[in-house]
N, C-alpha and C positions, 0 to 999 in steps of 0.2 A: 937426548932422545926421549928420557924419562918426562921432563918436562915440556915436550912437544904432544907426548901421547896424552899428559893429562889437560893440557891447553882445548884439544880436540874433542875431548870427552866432556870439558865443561860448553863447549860451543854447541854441544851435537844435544844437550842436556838443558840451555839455553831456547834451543832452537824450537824442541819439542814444547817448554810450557808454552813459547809463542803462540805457536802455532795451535796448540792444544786451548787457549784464551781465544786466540780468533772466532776459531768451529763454535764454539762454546756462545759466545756472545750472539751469534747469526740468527735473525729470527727464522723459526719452523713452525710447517702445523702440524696436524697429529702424526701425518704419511710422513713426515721427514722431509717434505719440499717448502721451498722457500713461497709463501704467497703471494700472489699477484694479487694487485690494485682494490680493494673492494670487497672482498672473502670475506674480512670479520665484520661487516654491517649487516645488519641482523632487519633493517629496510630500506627500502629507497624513499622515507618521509622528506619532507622538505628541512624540516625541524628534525635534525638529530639528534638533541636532547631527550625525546620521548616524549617530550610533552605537547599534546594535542587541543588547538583551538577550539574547534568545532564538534560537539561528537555529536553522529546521528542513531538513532534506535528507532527498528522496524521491527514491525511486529511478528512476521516470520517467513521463514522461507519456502511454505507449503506453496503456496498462491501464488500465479504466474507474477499476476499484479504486482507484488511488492520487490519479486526480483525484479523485472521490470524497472523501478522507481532507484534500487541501487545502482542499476544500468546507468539514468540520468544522471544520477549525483555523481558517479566515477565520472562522465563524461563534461558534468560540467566543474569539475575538479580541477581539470586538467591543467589548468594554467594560474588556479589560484595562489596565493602566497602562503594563503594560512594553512596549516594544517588539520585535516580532516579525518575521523574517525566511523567506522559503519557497523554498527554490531543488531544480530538478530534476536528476538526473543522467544521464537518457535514457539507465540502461543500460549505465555506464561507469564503473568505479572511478577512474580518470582523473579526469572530470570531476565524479565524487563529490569526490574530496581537493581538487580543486581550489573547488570549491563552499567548502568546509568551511574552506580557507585566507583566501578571499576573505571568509565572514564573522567569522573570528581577527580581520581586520583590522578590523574594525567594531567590535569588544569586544566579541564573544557574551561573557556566561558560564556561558551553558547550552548544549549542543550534543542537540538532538533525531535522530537520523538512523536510517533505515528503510535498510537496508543493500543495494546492487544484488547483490553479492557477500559472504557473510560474511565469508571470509578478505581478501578485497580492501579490504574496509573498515578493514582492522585501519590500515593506514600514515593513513590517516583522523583515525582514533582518537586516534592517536598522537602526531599534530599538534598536536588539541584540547587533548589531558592535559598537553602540555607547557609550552603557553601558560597553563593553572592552568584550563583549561576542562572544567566539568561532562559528563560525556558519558553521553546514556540514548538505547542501544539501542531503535528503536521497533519491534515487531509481529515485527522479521525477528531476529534474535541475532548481532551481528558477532564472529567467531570467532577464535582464534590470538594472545589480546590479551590483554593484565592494565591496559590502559588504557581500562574500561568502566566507570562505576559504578554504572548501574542499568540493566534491562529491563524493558519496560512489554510485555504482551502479552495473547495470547489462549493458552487454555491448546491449547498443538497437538496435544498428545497425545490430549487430551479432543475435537478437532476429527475425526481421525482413528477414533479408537474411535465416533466416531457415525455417522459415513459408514458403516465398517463393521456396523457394528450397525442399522442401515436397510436397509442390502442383505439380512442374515440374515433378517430383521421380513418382507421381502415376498418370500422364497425358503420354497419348500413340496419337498416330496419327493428324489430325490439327483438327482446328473449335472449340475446347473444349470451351464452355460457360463460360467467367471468371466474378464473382463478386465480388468488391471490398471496403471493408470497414475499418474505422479508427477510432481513437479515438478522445478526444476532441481536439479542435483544441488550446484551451487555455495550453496545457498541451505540452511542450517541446517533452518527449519522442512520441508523435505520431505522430511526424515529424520525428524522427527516426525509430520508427518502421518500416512506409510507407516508408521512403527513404532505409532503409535495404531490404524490399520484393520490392521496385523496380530495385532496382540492377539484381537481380536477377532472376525475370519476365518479365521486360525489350525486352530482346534478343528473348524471346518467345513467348512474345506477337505482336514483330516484325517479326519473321518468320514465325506466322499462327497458332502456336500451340496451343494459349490459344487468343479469342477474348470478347475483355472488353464488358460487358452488361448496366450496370446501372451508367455510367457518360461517360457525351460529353465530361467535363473537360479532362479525361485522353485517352478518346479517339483523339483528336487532340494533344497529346505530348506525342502519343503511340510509336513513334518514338525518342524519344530523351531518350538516355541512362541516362544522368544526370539531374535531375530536382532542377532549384530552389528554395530557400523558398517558394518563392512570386507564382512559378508553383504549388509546392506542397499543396499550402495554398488554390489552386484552389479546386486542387481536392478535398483534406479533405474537401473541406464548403459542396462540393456534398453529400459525401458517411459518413460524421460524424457520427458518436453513441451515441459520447459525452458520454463515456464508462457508458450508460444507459442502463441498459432492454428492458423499453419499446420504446426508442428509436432507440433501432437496431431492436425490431421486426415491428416498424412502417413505417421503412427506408424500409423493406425487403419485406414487405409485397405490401409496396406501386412500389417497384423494379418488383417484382413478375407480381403484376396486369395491369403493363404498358408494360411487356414484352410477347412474343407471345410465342404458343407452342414450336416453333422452335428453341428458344431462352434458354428452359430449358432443359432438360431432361437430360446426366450426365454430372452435372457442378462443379464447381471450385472455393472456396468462401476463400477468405483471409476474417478472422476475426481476433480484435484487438487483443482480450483479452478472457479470459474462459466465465465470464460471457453475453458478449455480442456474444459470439460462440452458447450458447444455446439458448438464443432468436431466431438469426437469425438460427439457425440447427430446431430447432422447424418448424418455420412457411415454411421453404423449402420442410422440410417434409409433411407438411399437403396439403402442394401443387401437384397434380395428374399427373401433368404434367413432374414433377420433378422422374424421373426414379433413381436416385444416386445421392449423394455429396459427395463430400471433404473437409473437412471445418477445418481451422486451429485456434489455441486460445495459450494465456500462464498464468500462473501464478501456472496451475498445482493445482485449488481450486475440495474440495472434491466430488461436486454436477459435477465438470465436468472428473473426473476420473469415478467417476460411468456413466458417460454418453458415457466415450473411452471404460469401460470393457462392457458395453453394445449395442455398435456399432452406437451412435446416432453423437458423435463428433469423429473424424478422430486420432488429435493428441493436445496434449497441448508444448508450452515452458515451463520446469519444470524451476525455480529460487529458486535454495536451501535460504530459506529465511535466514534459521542458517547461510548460509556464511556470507550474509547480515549483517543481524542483529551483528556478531559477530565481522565482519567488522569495523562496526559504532561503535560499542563500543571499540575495540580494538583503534581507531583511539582517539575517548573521551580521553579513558584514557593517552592515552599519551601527550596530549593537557593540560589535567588537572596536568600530571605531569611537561610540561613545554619542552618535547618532540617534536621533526618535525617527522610526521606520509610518513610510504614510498607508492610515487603512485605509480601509473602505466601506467597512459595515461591525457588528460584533453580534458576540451571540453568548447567550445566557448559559452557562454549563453547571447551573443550578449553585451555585455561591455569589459570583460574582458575573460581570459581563466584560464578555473577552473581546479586545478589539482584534479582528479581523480583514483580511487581505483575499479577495475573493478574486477567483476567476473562473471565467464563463465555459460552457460547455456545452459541444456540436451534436446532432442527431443524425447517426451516420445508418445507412442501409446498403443495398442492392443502389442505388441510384447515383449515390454521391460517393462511395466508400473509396475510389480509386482519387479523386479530387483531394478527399477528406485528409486521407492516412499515406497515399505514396507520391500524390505531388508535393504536398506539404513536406518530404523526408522524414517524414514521422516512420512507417516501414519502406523496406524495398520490394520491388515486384516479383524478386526473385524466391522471394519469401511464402507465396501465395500458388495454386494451383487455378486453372480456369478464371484467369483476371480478365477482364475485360474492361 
């Protein structure tokens, strides 16, 4: 009986570490439940490793525009093999470079980056190039650098000369009230935009057609067809926006109130860009004096479509960003395969000449905007108030 009782006691003492090893062994998470399929991935990358092909750096996320452009690249993502990284810089070469080192350490070896600062971006640059990384320039041109190796863009010249050449299209007889405004001056392309719509206002601001308002700078080299840097650099310090809001409604407002009746009534307003179009179209409007505008902008962003089908801004530069975008990626990938990507033009970014991949850009208003941006699927119509 004795030895029955202690047979039992070793079984029942047996049974327990068993059992007590099973539990034991069983995976859990923090709550005590066993996880399902997928919990401890920390993303859904293609490359589970962590480590990223491609990384892209926008310069921030104030500006519809560049959200916008992270829109395309998610979208045309979708199905690529390599992996993709998108980091913002909110407007700060700082936290540009530091963006740009943070994905060195991933093993980009394409570095995509839309520059906050041209010249700021160069130490950027110079980062990439040195760790053997690819670097394309996107949309903006980072300056002061020989560690660039391609520029994906819109042609800015050609953006500029159409602004220009739309404000001539809807001016009639001389005296028209012209005002003139730019983007930052740190920013490459707004020495191209301005030197695009000088080309081409130039001649008609020289024959009487169109007389400049709100800068001395360009009124004393209202006569000279071609302008320097070092000229142009005059004017932009006048007329800047520093592609801000409230910096172009401050600039216009303060234009406005130094200028006389006589000076407004229907005028003529080169703006950089969409979003500082509607600042400055705002405050011209609210002005009593101002009988009409013209006001030109690009990027073709949704707040300023609804403001062309509503008659508050004139026209936008449309820039299919999908070309863009599909551009720079097209261009990646051949980089990454070990590929020479084909250009199409280059452009001087003051060290060296960068070759470049140019695409073209539509002049959208009240006439064509439903053609332009919703038959193309560029937007949806349900997007828009009063379409026609």
């Amino acid at each position: 009986m004795k030895k029955n009782r202690i047979r039992a006691i070793v079984f029942l003492l047996i049974l327990v570490f068993t059992l007590g090893a099973f539990v034991g062994c069983s995976p859990k998470t923090d709550g005590g439940e066993t996880p399902t399929s997928g919990d401890n991935d920390a993303t859904h990358d293609t490359d589970t490793s962590g480590k990223v092909d491609v990384g892209i750096v926008l310069p921030t996320k104030d500006e519809p525009r560049w959200v916008q452009d992270e829109t395309r690249f998610t979208e045309a993502l979708k199905d690529t093999e390599y992996s993709v990284e998108i980091l913002f810089s909110q407007g700060l070469s700082a936290k540009e470079k530091e963006n740009v080192e943070a994905l060195i350490t991933k093993g980009i070896k394409v570095l995509i980056i839309c520059p906050h600062d041209g010249d700021g971006a160069a130490a950027a640059a110079e980062a990439a190039r040195k760790e053997g990384v690819k670097v394309i320039s996107y949309d903006r041109l980072i300056t002061g650098t020989d560690a660039i190796d391609y520029y994906v863009t819109f042609d800015s010249v050609s953006v500029g000369e159409a602004q220009g050449q739309y404000l001539i299209d809807k001016a009639s007889g001389e005296g028209n009230p012209l005002y003139l405004y730019a983007g930052a001056a740190s920013d490459n392309n707004a020495f191209l935009f301005f030197e695009g719509a000088w080309n081409v206002l130039q001649p008609k601001i020289a024959d009487g057609t169109f007389v400049i308002k709100n800068s001395s700078e360009a009124i004393a080299l209202q006569d000279k067809p071609i302008l320097t840097r070092e000229e142009m650099s005059k004017i932009i310090g006048q007329v800047t926006t520093n592609w801000d809001f409230n910096d172009a409604k401050n600039k216009a407002e303060s234009h406005l109130t130094a200028a006389s009746a006589g000076d407004k009534g229907d005028v003529f307003i080169l703006a950089p860009n969409d979003g500082t179009a509607r600042s400055i179209a705002d405050t011209f409007a609210a002005d009593t004096d101002v009988k009409s505008y013209v006001i030109t902008g690009q990027d073709a962003e949704k707040a300023s479509i609804q403001y062309i089908i509503d008659g508050k801004q004139t026209m936008t530069v449309f820039k299919d960003v999908r070309t863009l975008v599909k551009d720079s990626m097209d261009m990646a990938i051949e980089l990454l395969k070990g590929e020479t990507p084909v250009t199409t033009g280059s452009y001087n970014n003051k060290t060296i000449d960068v070759k470049a991949k140019q695409t073209e850009v539509i002049v959208v208003d009240q006439s064509n905007v439903k053609e332009a941006l919703i038959d193309s699927g560029y937007y949806d119509a349900s997007e828009f108030t009063n379409l026609k």
